[in-house]
FIKE-6071 format. One record per residue (C-alpha): residue in three letters; x, y, z. Coordinates in steps of 0.02 Angstrom, whole numbers, padded with zeros to 5 digits, always signed. Layout:
N
alaXYZ...
// end
This chain:
311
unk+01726-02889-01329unk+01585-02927-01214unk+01635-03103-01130unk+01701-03188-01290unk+01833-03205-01210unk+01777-03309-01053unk+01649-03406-01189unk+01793-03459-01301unk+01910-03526-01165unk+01758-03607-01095unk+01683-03704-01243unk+01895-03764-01302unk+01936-03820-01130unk+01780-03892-01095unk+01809-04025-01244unk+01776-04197-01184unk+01951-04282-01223unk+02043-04114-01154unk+02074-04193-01002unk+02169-04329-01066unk+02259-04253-01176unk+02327-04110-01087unk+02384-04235-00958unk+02509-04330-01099unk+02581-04160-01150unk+02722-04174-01042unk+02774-04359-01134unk+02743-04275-01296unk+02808-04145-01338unk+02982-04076-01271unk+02935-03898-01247unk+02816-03951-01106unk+02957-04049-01023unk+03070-03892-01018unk+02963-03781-00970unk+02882-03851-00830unk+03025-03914-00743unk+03083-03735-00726unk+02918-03699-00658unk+02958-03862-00546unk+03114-03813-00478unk+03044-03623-00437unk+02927-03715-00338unk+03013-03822-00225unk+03141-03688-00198unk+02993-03566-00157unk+02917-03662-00001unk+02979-03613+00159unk+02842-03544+00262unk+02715-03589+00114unk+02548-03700+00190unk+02410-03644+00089unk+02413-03625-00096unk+02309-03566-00258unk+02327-03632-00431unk+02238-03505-00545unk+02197-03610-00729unk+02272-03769-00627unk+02219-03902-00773unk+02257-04085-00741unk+02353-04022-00573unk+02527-04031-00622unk+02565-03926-00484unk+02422-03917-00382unk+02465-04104-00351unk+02664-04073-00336unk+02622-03949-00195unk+02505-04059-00120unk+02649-04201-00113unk+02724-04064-00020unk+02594-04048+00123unk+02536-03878+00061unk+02348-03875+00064unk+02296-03825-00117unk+02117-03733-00201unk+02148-03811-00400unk+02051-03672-00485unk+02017-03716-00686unk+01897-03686-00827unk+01862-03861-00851unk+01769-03981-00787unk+01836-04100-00895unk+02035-04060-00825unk+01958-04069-00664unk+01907-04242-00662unk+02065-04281-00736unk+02166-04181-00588unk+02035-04275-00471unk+02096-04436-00554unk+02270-04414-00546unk+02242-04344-00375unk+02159-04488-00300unk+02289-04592-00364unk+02447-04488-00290unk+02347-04490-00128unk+02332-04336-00097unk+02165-04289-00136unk+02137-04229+00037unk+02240-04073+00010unk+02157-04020-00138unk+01998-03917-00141unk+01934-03919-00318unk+01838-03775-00383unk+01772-03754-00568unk+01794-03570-00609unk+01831-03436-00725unk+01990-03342-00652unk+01886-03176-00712unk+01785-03183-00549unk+01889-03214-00389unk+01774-03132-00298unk+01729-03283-00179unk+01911-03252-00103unk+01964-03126+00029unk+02114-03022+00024unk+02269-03127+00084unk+02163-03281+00072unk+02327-03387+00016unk+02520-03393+00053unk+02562-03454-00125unk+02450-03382-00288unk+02518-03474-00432unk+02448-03480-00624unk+02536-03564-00748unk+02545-03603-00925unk+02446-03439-00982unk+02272-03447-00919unk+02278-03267-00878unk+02320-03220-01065unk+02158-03305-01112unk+02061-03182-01010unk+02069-03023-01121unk+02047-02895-01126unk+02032-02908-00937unk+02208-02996-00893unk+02270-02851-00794unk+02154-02845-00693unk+02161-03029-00658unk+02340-03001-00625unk+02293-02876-00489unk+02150-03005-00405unk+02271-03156-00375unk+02399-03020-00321unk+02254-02982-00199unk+02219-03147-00140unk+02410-03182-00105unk+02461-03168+00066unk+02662-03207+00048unk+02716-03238-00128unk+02642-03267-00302unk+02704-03343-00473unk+02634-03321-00643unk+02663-03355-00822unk+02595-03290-00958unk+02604-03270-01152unk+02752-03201-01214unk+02757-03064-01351unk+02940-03089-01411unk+02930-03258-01391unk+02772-03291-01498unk+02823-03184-01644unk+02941-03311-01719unk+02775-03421-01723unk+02697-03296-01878unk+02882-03352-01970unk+02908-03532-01941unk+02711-03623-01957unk+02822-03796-01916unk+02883-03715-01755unk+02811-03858-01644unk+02881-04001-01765unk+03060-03967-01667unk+02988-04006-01501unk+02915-04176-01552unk+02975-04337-01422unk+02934-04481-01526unk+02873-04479-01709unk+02774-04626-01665unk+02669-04548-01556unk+02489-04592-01577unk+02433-04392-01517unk+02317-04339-01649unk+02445-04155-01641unk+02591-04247-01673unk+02536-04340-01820unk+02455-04181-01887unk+02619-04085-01869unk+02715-04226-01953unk+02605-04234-02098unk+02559-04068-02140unk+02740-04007-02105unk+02793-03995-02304unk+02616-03906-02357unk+02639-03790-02216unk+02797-03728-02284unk+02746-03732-02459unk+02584-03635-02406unk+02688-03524-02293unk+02718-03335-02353unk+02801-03192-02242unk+02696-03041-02187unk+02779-02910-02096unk+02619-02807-02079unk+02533-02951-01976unk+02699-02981-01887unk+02722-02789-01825unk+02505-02773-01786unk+02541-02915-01665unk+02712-02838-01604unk+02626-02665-01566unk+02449-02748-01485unk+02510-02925-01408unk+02367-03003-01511unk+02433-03129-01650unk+02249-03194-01712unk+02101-03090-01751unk+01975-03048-01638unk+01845-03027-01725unk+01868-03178-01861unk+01872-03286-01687unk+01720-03229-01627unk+01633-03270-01785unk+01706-03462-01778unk+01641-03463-01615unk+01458-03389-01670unk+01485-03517-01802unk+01492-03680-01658unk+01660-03685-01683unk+01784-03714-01563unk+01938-03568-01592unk+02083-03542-01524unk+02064-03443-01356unk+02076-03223-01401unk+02273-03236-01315unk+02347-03065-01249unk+02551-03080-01229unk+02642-02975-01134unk+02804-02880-01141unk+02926-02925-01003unk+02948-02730-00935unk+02739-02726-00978unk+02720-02867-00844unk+02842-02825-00712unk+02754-02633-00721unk+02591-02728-00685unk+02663-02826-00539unk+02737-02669-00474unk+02596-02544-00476unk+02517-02699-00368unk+02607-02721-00218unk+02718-02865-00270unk+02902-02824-00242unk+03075-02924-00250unk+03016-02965-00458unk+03113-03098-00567unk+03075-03128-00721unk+03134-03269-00837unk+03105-03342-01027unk+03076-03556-00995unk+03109-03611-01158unk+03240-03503-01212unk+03395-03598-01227unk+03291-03752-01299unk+03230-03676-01432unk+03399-03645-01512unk+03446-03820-01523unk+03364-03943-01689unk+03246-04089-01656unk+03373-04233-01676unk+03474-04165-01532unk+03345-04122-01425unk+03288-04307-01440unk+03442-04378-01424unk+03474-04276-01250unk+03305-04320-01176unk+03313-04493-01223unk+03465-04506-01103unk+03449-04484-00909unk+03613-04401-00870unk+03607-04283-01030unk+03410-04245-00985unk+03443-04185-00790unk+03612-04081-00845unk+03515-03997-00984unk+03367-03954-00890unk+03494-03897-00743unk+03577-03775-00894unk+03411-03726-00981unk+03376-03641-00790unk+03497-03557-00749unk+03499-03484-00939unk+03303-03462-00956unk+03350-03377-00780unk+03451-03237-00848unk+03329-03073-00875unk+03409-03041-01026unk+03329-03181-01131unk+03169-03173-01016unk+03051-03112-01161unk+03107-03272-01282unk+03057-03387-01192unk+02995-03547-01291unk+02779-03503-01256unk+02774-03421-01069unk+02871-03249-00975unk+02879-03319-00793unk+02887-03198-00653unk+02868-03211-00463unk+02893-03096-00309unk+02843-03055-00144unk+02695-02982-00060
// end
């Protein structure tokens, strides 16, 4: 592998507009919404005795910034510079930017950080599955840099498989039709040739079940050789696979849950229809906790596995 890995996730999140368009996600697509107000609530439930925190992959600083709001003093470690000035942005605006130390960085080296170094290690939204074929042991460096508690989520095996069977998978988590994001209006108007070009292939769907790897390595190292800008190589993780790598860490008191879950059962129209009204929205997202909670849908969650636990 060398460090395709690191080389890919560097050149697609170092895209100029990446910034600004990660930032919308949250207004875009419904997905996003779900999932990270799970991660939200975990959060401000998870903050007694918290005063220093690291965001591992921390983006536009959706929660490096909700922490800091908090008083926690926060390092907002990411990739990108472009996300950075974005965070920085949003930061400065919040008025908080004096909480937040922002460091560009690969999450691959962590070596500029002792042991214990932070109460709270937090990475969200997958960065560590972008780091293979090393993501366990970047599981076992922010496990060494947390002092008191630490909350990850990552790629999720059996919750990416239904992605090889359904190409128009994202179309059901579209907000507004009329959205001007360049995704959205691709999804809308390639949704019929995607399911005429679609075909099912059980070989590629049990390779990726067996080895966590849904695209090939190799054909996205050659985009990338070619200036392209590919996908980043994704590892995704079993739900026992993860909680064994917490374990044989240190980290203790493991939960495990599948944001996403309960969403993804339910077509577009009504997912619009609930988000588009207050009341429905916060009793929904109060429901689609407490059942993305429940370890036995943990692995089906919508994109992410979440887990946290004590050091």
């Amino acid at each position: 592998m060398d460090d395709y890995g690191k080389k890919i996730s560097e050149r697609m999140w170092n895209q100029p507009d990446k910034g600004e368009l990660e930032a919308e996600r949250e207004q875009t697509f419904i997905d996003d919404i779900v999932q990270k107000a799970y991660i939200e609530r975990e959060l401000l439930d998870s903050l007694d005795d918290i005063e220093t925190a690291f965001d591992g992959g921390a983006g536009c600083g959706r929660f490096s910034i909700l922490l800091a709001k908090q008083g926690i003093h926060v390092t907002h470690f990411d990739i990108s510079e472009s996300m950075i000035k974005k965070a920085k942005e949003i930061a400065k605006k919040e008025g908080v930017s004096d909480k937040i130390t922002f460091v560009k960085g690969a999450l691959e080296d962590l070596s500029a950080y002792a042991d214990n170094s932070f109460d709270l290690v937090m990475s969200f939204d997958s960065p560590i599955s972008y780091t293979y074929p090393n993501q366990e042991k970047v599981i076992g460096e922010l496990v060494r840099i947390a002092k008191k508690k630490i909350m990850i989520s990552v790629s999720s095996r059996l919750g990416a498989l239904p992605y090889l069977a359904n190409p128009i998978q994202k179309n059901q988590f579209i907000l507004d039709k009329d959205s001007k994001d360049a995704w959205v209006q691709w999804c809308l108007s390639n949704r019929e040739q995607m399911i005429e070009g679609f075909s099912f292939n059980k070989e590629k769907l049990l390779k990726a079940f067996d080895n966590g790897l849904l695209d090939d390595i190799e054909e996205t190292k050659k985009a990338y050789d070619r200036g392209e800008t590919p996908w980043c190589i994704s590892y995704h993780f079993m739900p026992d696979e993860l909680e064994g790598i917490l374990k044989r860490n240190g980290v203790k008191n493991i939960s495990l849950a599948g944001p996403g879950a309960y969403a993804r059962t339910i077509p577009n129209e009504l997912l619009v229809k609930i988000m588009n009204d207050p009341k429905q929205r916060e009793e929904f997202l109060e429901f689609c906790h407490k059942f993305d909670s429940n370890p036995y849908v943990s692995g089906m969650g919508k994109d992410n596995l979440f887990a946290k636990g004590d050091l």
